[in-house]
Backbone as CSV, one residue per row, in Angstrom:
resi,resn,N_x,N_y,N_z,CA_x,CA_y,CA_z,C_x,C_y,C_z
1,UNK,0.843,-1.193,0.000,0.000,0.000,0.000,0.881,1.247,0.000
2,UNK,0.527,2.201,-1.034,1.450,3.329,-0.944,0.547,4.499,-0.331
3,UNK,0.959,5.047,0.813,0.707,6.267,0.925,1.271,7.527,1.538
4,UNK,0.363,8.661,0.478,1.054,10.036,0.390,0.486,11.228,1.449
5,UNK,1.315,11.756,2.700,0.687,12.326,3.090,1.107,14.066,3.004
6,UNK,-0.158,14.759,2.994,0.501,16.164,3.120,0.287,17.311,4.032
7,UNK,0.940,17.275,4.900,0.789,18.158,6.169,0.829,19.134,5.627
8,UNK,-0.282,20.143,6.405,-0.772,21.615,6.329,0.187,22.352,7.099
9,UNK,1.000,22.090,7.731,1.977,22.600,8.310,3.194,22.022,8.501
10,UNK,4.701,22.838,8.956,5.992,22.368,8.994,6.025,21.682,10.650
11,UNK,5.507,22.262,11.104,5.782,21.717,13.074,4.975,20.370,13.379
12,UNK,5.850,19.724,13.976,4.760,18.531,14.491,4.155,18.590,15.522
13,UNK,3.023,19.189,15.319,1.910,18.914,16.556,1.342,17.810,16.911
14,UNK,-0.397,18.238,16.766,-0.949,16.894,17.690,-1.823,16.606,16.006
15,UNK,-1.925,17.527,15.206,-2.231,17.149,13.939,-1.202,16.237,12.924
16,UNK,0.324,16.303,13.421,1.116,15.567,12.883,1.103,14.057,13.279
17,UNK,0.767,14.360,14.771,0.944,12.679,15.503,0.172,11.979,15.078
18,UNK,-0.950,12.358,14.957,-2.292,12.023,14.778,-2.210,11.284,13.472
19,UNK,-2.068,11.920,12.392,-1.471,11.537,11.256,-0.804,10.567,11.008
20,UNK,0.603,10.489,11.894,1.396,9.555,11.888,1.111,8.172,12.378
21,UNK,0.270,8.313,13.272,-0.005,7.518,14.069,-1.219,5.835,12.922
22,UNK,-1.975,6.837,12.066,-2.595,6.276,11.414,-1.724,5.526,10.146
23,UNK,-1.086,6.597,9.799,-0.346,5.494,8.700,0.468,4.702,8.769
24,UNK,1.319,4.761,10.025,1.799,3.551,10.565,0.730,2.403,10.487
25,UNK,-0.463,2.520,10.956,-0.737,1.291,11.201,-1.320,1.023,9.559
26,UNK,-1.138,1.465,8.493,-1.870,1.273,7.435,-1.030,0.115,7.082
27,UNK,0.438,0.461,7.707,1.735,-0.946,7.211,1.714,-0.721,5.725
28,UNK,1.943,0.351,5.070,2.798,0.502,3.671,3.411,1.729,3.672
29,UNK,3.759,2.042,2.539,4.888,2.874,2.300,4.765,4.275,2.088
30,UNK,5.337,5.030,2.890,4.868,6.195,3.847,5.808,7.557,2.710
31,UNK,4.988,8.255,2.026,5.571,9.271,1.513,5.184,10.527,2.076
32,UNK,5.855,11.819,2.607,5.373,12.680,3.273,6.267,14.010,3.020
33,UNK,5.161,15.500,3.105,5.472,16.328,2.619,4.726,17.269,3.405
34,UNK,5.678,18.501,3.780,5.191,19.676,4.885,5.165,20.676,4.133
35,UNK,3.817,21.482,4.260,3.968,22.764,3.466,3.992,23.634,4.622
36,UNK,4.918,25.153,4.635,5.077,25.646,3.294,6.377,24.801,2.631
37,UNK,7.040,24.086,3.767,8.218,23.756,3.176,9.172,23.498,1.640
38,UNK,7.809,22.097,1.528,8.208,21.441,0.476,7.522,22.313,-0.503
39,UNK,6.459,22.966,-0.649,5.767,23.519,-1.643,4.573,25.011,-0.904
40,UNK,5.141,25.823,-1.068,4.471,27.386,-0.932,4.535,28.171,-1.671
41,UNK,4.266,27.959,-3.003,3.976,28.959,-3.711,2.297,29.431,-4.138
42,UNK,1.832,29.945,-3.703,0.148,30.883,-4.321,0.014,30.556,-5.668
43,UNK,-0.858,29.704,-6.309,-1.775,30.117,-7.171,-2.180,31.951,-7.363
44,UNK,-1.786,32.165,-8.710,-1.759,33.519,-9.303,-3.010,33.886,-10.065
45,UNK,-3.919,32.754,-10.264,-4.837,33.065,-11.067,-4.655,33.365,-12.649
46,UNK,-3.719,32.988,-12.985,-3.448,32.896,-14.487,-4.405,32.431,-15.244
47,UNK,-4.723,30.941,-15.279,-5.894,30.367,-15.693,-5.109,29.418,-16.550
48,UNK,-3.655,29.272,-17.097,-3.198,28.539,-17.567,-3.548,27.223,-17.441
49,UNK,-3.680,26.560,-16.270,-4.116,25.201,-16.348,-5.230,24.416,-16.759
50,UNK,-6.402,25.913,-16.681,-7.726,25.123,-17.400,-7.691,25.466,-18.812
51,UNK,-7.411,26.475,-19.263,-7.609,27.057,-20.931,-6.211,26.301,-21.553
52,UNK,-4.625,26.102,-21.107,-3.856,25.575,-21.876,-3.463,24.233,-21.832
53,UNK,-2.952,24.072,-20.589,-2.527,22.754,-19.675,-1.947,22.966,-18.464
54,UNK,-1.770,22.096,-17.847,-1.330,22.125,-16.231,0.029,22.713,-16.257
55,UNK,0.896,21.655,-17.510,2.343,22.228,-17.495,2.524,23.554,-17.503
56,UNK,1.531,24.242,-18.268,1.692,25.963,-18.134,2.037,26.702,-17.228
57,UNK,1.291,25.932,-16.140,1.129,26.454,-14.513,2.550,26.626,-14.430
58,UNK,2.702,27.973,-13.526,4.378,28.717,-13.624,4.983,28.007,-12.148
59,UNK,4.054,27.173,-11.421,4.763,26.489,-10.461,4.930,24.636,-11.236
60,UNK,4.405,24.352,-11.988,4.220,23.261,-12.041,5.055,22.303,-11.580
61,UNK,6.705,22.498,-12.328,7.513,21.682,-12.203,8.420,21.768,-10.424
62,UNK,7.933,22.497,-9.887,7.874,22.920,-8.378,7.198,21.908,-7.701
63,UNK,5.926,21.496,-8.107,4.849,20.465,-7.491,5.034,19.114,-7.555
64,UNK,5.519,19.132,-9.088,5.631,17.551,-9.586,5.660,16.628,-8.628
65,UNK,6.961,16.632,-8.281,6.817,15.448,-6.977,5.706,15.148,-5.691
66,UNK,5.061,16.357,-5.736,3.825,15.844,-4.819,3.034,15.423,-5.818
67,UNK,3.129,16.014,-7.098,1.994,15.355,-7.846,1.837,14.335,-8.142
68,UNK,3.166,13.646,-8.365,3.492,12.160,-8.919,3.303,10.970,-7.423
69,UNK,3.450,11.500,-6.348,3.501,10.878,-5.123,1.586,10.632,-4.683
70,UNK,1.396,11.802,-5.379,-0.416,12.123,-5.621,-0.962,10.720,-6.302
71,UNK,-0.781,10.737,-7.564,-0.957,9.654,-8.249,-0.517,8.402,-7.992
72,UNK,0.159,8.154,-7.356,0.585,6.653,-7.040,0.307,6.405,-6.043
73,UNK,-0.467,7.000,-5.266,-0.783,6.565,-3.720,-1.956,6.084,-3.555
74,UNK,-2.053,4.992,-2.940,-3.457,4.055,-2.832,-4.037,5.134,-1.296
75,UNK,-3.521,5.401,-0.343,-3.900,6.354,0.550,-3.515,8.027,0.564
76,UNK,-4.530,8.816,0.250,-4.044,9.895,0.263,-4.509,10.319,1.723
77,UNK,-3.705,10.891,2.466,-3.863,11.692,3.510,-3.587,12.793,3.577
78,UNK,-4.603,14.246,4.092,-4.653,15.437,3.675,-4.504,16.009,5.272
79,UNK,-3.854,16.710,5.970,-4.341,16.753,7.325,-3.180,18.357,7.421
80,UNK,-4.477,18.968,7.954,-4.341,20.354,8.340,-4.657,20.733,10.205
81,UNK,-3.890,21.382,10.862,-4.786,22.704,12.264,-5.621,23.246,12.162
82,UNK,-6.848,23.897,12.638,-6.917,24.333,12.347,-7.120,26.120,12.439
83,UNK,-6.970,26.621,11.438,-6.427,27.713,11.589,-7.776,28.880,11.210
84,UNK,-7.873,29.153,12.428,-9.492,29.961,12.292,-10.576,29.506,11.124
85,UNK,-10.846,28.465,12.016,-11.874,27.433,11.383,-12.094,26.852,9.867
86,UNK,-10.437,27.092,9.723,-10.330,26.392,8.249,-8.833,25.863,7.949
87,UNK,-8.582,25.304,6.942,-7.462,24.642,6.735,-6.324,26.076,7.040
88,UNK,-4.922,25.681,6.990,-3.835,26.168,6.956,-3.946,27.187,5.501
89,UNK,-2.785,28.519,5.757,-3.273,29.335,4.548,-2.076,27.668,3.224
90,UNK,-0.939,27.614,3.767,-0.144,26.409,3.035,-1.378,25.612,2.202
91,UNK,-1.797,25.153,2.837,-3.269,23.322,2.873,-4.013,24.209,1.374
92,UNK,-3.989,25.633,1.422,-5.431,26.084,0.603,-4.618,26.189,-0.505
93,UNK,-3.733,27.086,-0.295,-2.554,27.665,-1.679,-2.503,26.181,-2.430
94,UNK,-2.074,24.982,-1.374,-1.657,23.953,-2.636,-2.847,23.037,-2.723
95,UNK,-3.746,22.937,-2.303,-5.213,22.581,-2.973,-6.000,23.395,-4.189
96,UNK,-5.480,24.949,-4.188,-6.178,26.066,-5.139,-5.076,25.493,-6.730
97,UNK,-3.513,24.812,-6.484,-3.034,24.318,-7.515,-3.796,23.052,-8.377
98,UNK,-4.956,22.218,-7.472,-5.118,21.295,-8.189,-6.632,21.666,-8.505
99,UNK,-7.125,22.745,-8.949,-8.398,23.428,-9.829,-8.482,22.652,-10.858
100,UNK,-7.490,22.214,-12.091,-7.803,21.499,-12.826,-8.320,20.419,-12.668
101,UNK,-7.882,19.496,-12.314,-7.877,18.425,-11.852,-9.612,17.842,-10.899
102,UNK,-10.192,18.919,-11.422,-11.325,18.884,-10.559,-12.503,18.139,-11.354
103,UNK,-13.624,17.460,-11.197,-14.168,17.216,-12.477,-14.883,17.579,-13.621
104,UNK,-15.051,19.115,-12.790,-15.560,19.959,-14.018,-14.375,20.181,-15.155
105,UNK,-13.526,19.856,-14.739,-11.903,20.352,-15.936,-11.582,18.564,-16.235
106,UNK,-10.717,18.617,-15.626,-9.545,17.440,-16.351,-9.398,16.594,-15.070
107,UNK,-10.391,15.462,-14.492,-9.621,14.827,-13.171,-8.820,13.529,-13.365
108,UNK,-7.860,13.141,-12.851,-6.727,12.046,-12.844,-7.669,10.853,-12.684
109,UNK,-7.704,9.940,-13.601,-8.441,8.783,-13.523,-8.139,7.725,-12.556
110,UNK,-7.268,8.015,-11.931,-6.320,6.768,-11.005,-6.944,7.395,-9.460
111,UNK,-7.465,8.593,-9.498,-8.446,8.910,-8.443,-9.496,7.824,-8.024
112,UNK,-10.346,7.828,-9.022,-11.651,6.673,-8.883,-11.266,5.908,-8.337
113,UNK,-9.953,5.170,-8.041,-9.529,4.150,-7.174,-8.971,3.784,-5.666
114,UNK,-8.789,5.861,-5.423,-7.807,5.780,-4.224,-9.557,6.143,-3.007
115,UNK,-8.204,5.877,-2.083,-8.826,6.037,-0.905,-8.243,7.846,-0.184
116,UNK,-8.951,8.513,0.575,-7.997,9.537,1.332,-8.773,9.949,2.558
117,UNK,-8.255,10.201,3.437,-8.370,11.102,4.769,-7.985,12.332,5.187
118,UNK,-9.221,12.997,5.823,-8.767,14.322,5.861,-8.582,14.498,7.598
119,UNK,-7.777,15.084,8.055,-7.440,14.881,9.528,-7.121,16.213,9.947
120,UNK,-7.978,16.496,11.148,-7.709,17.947,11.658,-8.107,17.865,13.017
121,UNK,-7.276,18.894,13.602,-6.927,19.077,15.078,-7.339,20.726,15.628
122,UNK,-7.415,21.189,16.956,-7.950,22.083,17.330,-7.708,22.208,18.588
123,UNK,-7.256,23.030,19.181,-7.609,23.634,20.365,-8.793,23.803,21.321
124,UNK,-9.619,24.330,19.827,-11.246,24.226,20.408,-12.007,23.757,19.305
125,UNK,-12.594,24.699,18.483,-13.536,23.945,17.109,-12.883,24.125,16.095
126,UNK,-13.639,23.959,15.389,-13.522,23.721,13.916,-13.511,22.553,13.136
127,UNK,-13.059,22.020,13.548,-12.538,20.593,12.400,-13.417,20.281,11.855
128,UNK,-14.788,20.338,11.540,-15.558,19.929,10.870,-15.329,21.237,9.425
129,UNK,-15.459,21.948,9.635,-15.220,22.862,8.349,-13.799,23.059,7.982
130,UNK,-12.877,22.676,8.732,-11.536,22.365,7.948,-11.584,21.363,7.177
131,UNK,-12.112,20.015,7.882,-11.915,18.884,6.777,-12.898,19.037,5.650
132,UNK,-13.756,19.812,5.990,-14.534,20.231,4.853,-13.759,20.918,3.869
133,UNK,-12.551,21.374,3.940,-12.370,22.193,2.514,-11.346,21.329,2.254
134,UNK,-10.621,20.052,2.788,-9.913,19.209,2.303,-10.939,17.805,1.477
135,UNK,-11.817,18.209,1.898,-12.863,16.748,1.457,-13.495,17.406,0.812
136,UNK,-13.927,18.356,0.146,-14.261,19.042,-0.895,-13.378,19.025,-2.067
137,UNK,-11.869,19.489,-1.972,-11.104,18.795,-3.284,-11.061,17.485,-3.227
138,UNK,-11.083,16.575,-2.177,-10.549,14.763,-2.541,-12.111,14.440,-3.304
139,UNK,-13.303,15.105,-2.994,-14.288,14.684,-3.870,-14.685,15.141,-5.432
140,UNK,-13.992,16.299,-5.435,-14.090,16.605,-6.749,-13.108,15.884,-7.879
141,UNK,-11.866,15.551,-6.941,-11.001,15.123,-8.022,-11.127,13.641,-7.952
142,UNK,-12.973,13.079,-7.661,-13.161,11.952,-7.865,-12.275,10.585,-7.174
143,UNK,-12.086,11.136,-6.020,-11.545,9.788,-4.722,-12.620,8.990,-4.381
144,UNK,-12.682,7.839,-4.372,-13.516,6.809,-4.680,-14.365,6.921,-2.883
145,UNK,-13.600,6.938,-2.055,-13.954,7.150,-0.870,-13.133,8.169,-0.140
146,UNK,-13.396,9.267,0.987,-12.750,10.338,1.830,-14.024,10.142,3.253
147,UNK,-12.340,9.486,4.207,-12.570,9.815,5.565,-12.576,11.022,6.184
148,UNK,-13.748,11.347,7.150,-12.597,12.241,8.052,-12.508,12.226,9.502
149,UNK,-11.251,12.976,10.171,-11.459,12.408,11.268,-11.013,13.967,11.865
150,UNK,-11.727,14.617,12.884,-11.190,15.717,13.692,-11.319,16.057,15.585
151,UNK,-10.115,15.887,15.534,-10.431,15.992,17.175,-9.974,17.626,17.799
152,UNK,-10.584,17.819,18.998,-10.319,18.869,19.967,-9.747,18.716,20.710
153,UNK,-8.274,18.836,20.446,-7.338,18.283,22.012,-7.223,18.964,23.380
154,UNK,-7.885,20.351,23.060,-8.321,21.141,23.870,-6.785,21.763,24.449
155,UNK,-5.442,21.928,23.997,-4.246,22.167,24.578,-3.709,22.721,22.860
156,UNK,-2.014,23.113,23.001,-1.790,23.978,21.720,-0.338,22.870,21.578
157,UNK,-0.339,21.966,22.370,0.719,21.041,22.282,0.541,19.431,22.310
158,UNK,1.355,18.297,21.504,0.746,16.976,21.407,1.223,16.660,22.873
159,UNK,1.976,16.696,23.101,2.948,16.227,24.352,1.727,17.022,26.273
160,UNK,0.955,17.558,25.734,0.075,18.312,26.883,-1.282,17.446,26.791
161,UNK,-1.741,16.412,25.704,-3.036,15.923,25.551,-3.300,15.194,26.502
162,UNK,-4.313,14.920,26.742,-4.471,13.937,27.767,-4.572,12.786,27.751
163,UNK,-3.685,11.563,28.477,-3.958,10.452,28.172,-4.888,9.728,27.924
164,UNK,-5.839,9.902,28.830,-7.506,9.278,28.273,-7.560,9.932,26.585
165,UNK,-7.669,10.610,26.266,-7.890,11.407,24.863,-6.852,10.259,23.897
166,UNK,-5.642,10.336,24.279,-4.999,9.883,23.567,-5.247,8.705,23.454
167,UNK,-5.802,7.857,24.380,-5.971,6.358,24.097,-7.905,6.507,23.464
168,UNK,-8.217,7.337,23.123,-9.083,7.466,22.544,-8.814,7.541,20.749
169,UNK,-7.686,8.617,20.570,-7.195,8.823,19.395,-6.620,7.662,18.847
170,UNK,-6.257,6.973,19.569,-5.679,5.545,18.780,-6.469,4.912,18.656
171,UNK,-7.264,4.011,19.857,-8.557,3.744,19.222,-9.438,3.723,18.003
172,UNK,-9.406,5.346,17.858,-9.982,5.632,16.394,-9.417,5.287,15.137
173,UNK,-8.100,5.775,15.696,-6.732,5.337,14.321,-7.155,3.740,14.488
174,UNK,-7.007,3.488,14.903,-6.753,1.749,14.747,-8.202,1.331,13.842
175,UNK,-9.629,1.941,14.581,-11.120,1.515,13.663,-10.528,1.819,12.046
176,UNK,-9.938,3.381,12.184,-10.132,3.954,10.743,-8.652,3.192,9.927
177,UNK,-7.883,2.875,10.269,-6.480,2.136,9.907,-7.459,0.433,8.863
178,UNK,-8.177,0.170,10.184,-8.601,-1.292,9.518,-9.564,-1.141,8.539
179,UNK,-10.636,-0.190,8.653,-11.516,-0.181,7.192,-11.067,0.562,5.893
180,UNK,-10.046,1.126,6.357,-9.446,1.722,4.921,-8.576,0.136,4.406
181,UNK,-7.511,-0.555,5.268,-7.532,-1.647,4.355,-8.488,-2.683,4.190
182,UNK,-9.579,-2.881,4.889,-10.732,-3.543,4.238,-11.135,-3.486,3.060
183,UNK,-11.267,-2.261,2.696,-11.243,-1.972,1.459,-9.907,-1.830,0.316
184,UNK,-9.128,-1.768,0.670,-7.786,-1.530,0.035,-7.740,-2.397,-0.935
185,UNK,-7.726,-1.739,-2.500,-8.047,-2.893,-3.970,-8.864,-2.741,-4.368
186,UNK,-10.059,-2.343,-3.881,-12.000,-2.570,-3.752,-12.667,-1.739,-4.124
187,UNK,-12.305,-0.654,-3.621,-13.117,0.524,-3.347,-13.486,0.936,-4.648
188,UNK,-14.591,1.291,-4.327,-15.868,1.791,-5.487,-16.288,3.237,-5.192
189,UNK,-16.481,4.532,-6.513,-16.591,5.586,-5.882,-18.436,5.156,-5.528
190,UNK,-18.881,6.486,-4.630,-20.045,6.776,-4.176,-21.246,6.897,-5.461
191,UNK,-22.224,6.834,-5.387,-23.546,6.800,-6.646,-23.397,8.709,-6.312
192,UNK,-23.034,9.112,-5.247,-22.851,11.061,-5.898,-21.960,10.945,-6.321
193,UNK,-20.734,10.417,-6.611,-19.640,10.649,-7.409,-19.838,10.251,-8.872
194,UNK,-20.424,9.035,-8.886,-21.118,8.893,-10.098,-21.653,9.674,-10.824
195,UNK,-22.898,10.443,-9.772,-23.692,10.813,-10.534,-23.178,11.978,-11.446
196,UNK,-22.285,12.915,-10.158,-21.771,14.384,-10.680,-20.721,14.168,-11.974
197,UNK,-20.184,12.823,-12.123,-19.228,12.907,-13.076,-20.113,12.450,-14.673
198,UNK,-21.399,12.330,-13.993,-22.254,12.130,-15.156,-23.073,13.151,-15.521
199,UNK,-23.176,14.059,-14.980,-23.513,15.987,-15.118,-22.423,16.441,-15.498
200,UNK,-20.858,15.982,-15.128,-19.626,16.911,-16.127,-19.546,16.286,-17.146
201,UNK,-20.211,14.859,-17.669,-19.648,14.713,-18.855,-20.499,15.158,-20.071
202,UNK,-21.925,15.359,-19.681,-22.899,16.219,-20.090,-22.630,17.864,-20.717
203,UNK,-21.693,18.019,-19.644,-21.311,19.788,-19.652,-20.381,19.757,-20.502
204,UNK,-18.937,18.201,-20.714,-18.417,18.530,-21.861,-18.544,17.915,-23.095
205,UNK,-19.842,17.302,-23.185,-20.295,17.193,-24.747,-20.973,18.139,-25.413
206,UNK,-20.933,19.650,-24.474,-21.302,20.829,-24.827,-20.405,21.490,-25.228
207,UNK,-19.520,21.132,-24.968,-17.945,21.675,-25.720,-17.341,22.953,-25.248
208,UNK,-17.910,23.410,-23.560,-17.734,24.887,-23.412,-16.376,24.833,-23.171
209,UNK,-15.457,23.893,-22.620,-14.024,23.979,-22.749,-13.261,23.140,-23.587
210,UNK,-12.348,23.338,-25.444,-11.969,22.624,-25.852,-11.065,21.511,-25.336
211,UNK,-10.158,22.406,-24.316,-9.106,21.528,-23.789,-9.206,20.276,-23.105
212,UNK,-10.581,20.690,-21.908,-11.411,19.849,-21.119,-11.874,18.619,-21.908
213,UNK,-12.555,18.690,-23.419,-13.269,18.316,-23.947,-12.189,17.273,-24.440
214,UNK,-11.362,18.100,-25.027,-10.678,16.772,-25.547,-10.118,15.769,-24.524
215,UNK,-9.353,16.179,-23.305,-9.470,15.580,-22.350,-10.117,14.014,-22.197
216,UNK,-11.384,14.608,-22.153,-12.591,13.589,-21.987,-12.890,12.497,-23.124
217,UNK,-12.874,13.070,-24.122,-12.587,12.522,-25.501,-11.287,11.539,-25.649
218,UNK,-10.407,11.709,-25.347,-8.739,11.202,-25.219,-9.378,9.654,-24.426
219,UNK,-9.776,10.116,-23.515,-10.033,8.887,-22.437,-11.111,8.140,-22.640
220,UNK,-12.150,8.120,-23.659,-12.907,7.769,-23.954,-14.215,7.770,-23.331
221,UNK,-14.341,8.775,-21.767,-15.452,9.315,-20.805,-16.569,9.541,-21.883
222,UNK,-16.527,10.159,-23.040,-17.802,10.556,-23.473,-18.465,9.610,-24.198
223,UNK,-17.996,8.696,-24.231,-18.556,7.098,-24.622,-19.092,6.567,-23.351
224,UNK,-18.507,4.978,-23.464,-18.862,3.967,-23.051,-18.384,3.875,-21.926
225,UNK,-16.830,4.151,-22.117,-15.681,3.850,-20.649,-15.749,4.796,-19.669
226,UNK,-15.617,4.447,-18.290,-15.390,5.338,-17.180,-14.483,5.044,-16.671
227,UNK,-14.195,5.925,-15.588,-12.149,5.869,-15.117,-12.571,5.000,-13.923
228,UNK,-13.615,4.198,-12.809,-13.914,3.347,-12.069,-13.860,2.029,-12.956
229,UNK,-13.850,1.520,-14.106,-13.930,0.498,-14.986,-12.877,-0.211,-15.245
């Protein structure tokens, strides 16, 4: 099992442990990447990636390696703080890079197959609308299934949580560790994932984006074949 994870932040907190803690027990092969570190550059709004191609994008060859680590990962893990009740400004900048990739544009067909988790931590609230804007891209770019998991550690440090809590957090890791490989090989997207990728393919036999269109065309979507097949 390969998986890619990408921390919303450089420090290891209780959102890092947390993290870690799960893909250990996934028992495969652990690729991992801290923004801003590995990748902080802003989306400029050019538009290059939907009207020309991705390569256009003036960060592209900057990303690659998360991108390629993207694509080959049977587990994607997305896990942000959160940071006034939403992901990290890092988590958004390099989620706003994968716009294409969404299914109204151009999405990676090797999606339909993966699995991902979105994981967020807090002081006090939020995590439900953080993992919301990480499980909002893993569904558009057509992830067959997206966990999420967010806790309130109620402290600003992992090492301050409380043990009861913590043997709670594993707990969970361990439920959510075993049904992601239950499924691991298997997984089928959702009948809404279905459905919406059957309203974009509608939108591009209307032809409003050539690039998109051919896209879809290339892969044979506007036929018979689908990227779950």
């Amino acid at each position: 099992m390969q998986i890619t994870i990408i921390h919303g932040q450089s420090h290891k907190g209780s959102t890092y442990h947390i993290t870690r803690m799960l893909a250990e027990k996934l028992k495969g092969d652990i690729t991992e990447f801290f923004l801003p570190k590995d990748f902080g550059a802003f989306c400029i709004g050019c538009t290059n990636c939907f009207e020309k191609a991705e390569n256009r994008c003036p960060h592209y060859e900057e990303l690659r390696p998360i991108t390629e680590a993207l694509d080959r990962a049977d587990v994607i893990i997305l896990a942000s703080p959160v940071y006034v009740y939403h992901v990290t400004g890092a988590m958004k900048s390099f989620l706003d890079h994968y716009g294409y990739r969404w299914m109204v544009h151009r999405p990676e067909e090797s999606m339909f197959h993966k699995q991902a988790v979105c994981i967020s931590t807090a002081a006090g609230a939020g995590m439900r609308s953080t993992n919301k804007d990480m499980a909002d891209s893993t569904f558009f770019w057509g992830v067959a299934k997206t966990y999420r998991y967010g806790v309130g550690v109620a402290v600003v440090s992992w090492a301050k949580v409380k043990p009861g809590l913590k043997r709670r957090i594993d707990a969970r890791t361990t439920a959510l560790a075993r049904e992601i490989r239950k499924n691991y090989g298997k997984v089928q997207p959702s009948i809404k994932t279905k459905c919406f990728f059957h309203v974009m393919r509608m939108a591009q036999k209307s032809g409003w984006n050539p690039v998109d269109g051919e896209y879809w065309r290339a892969k044979g979507w506007l036929g018979q074949k689908r990227p779950w097949k």
